[in-house]
N, C-alpha and C positions, 0 to 999 in steps of 0.2 A: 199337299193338295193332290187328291190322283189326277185327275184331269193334268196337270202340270207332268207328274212323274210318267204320265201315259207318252205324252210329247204332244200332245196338241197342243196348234200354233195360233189356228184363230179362232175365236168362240161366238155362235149366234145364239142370242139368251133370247127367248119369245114368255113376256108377259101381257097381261089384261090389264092392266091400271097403265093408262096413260100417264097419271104425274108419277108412280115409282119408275117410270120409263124415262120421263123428261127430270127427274131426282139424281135417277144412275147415270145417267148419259151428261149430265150438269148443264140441263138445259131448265132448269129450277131449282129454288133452294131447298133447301131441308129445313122443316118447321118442329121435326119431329125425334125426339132424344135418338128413337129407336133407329129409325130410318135414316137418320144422319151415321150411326152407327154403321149400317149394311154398305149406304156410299164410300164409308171412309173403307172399308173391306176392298171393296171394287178399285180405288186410288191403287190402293198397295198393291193389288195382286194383275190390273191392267199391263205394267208393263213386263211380266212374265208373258205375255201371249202379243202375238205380230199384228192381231186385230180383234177388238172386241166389239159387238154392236149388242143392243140390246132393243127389239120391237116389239108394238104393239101388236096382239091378234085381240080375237074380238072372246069374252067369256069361257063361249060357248065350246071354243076348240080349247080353252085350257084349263075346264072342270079338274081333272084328275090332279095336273102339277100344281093345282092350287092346293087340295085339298093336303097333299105332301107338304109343300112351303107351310100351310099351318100347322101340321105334324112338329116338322121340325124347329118353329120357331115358336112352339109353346111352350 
């Protein structure tokens, strides 16, 4: 993971979907094959980093990183 091999220690992730937000943070379950998937990613590679958070912004500022997250998860 570069991020890791870079040596960053804590990571602040900003998405739009408040339940992928309360999903990754395990402040909800996972209903979803896929999206249980991405959380169980998150378990394993959390404690590589000294703090991780994950927040909600609202759409509008996150046009572009969304349109990449679909990129790469198609």
């Amino acid at each position: 993971m570069p991020l890791i091999e870079l040596g960053v220690k804590h990571l602040d992730i900003q998405g739009d979907s408040q339940l992928v937000v309360d999903q990754v943070m395990k402040e909800a379950n996972c209903h979803d094959e896929k999206m249980d998937v991405y959380c169980s990613m998150v378990c394993k590679l959390e404690d590589k980093f000294h703090g991780l958070e994950l927040n909600r912004i609202t759409r509008k500022y996150n046009e572009e990183a969304d349109e990449l997250a679909k990129i790469a998860s198609g």
